[in-house]
C-alpha positions as CSV (number, residue, x, y, z in Angstrom):
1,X,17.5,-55.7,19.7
2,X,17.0,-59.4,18.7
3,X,14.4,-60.5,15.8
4,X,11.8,-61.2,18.0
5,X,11.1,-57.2,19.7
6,X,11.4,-56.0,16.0
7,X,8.7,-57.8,14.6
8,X,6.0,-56.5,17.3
9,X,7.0,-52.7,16.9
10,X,7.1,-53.2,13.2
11,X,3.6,-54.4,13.1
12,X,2.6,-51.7,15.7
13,X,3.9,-49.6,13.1
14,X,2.5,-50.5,9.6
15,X,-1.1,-50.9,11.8
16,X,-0.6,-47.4,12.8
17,X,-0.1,-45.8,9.5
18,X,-2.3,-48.0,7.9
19,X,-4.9,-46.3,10.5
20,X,-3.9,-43.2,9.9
21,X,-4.0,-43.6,6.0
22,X,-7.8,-45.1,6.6
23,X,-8.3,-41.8,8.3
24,X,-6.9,-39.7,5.9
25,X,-8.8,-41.2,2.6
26,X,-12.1,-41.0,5.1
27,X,-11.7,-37.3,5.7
28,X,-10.7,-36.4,2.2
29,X,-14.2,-37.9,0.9
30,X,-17.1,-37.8,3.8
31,X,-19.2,-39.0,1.5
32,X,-17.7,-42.5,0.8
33,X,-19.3,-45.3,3.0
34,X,-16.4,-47.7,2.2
35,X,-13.7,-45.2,3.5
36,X,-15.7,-44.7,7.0
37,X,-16.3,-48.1,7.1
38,X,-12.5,-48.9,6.6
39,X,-11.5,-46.3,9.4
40,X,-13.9,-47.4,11.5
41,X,-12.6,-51.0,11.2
42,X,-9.3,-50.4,11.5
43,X,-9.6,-48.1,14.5
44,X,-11.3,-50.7,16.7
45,X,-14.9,-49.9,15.6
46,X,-15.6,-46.9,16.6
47,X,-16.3,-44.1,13.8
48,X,-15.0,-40.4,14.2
49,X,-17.3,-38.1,14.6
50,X,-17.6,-35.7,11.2
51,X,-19.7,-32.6,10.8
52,X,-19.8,-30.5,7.5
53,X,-20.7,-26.9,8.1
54,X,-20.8,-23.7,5.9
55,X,-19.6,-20.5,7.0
56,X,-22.2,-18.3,5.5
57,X,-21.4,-15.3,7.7
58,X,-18.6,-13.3,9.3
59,X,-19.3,-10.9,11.7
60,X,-17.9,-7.9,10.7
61,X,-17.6,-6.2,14.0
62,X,-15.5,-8.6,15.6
63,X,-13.6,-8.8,12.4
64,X,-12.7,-5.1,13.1
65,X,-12.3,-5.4,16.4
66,X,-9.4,-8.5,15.7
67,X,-7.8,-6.7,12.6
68,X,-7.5,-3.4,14.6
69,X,-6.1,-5.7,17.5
70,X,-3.4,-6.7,15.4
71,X,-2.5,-3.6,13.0
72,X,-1.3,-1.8,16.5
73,X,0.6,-4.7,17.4
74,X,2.2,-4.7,13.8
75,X,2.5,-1.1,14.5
76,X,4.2,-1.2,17.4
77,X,6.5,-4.0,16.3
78,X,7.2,-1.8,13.5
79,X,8.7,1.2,15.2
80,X,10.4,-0.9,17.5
81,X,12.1,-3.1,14.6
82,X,12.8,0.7,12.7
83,X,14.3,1.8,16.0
84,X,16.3,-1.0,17.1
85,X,17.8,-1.0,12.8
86,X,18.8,2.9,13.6
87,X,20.5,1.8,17.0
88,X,22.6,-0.8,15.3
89,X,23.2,1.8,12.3
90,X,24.3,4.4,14.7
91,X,26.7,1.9,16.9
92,X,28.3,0.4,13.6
93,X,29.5,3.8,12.4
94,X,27.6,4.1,9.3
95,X,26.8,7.6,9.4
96,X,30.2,8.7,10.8
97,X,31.3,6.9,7.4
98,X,28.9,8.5,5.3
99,X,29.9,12.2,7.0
100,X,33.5,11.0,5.8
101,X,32.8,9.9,2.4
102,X,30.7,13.2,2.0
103,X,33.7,15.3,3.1
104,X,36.1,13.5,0.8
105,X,34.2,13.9,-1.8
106,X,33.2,17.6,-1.6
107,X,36.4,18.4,0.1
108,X,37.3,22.1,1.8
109,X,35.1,24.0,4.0
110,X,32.0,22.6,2.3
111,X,32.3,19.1,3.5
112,X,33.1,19.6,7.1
113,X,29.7,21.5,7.8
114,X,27.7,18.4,6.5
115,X,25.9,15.8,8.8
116,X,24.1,13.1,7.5
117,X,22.0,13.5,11.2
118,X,20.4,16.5,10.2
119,X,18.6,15.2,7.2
120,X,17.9,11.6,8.4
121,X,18.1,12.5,12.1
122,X,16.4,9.5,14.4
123,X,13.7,11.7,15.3
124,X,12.4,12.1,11.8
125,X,13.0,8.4,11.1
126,X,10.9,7.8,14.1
127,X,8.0,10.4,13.5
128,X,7.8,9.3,9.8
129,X,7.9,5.7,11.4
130,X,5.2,6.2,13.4
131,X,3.1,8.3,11.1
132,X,3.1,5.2,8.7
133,X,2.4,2.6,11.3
134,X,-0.9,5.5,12.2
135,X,-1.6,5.0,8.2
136,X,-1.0,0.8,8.5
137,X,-3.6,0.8,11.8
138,X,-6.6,2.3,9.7
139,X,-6.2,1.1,6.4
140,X,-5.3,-2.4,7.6
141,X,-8.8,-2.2,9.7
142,X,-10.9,-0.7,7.0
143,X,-9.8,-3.2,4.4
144,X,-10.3,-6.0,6.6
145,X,-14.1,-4.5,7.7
146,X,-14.3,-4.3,4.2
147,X,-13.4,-7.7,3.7
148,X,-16.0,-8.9,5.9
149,X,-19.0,-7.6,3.9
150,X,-17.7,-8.8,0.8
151,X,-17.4,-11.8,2.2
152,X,-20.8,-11.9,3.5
153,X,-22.1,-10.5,0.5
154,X,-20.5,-13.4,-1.3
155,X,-21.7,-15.8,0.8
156,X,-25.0,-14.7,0.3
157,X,-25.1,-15.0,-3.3
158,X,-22.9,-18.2,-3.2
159,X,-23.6,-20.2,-0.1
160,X,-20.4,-19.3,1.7
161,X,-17.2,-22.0,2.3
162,X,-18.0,-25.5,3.4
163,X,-15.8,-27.3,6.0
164,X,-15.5,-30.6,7.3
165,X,-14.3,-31.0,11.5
166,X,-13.7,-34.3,12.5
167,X,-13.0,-35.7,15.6
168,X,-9.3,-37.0,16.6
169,X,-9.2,-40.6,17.5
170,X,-8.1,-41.2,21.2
């Protein structure tokens, strides 16, 4: 590339970031006239659109709703993870080793009865698996319901969080 197409996309460049760093310091402080005025400018006159709302209230019905929503998914995604750990457990040998070590250690007729299957068979893992992801899906609901009216409660006494949207420049 010869000096002369450098220069134009290096200029493109520094008036692109120094856009985007106009933006930035406008957003971080709405209130500043000089900031706005600076974005505006430097994005060819044309201010972004700001609003600055307060979320004063959550709904806590559709808060329950969503947090249920995803507890069974974390559920499910839980006994599936559990399972597909056992499979790989299972394939690699590990209890056959543990049955071994057992047997070596305890030695004679003592040590050839024992199974490491019958006390951590895969269908106790599983039902203790799931039984726990049953446990996750209401606590993890209630505590988020719960959430929700503190939040509102909160909000009440407090006025809730402010946020500022702005509009993307095109």
């Amino acid at each position: 590339m010869s000096e002369s197409q450098k220069e134009p996309l290096t200029a493109r460049f520094r008036t692109a970031i120094n856009s985007a760093a106009d933006q930035m310091r406008a957003n971080a402080n709405p209130e500043s006239e000089d900031a706005a005025t600076a974005a505006a400018e430097s994005s060819g006159g044309r201010r972004p659109r700001r609003a600055r709302l307060r979320l004063t209230r959550v709904d806590p019905w559709s808060v329950m709703k969503t947090s249920f929503l995803l507890s069974v998914a974390f559920g499910v995604v839980t006994v599936v993870a559990v399972g597909i750990v056992w499979m790989v457990l299972g394939a690699a040998g590990v209890w056959d080793s543990i049955n071994q070590m057992v047997h070596d250690v305890i030695g004679g007729e003592d040590g050839t009865n024992f199974a490491v299957e019958n006390y951590l068979g895969t269908g106790r893992v599983m039902g203790f698996t799931m039984l726990v992801a049953v446990i996750d899906v209401i606590l993890i609901t209630a505590i988020a319901t719960l959430t929700a009216y503190l939040y509102n409660m909160a909000a009440a006494l407090l006025g809730g969080v402010e946020v500022t949207l702005s509009e993307e420049e095109r």
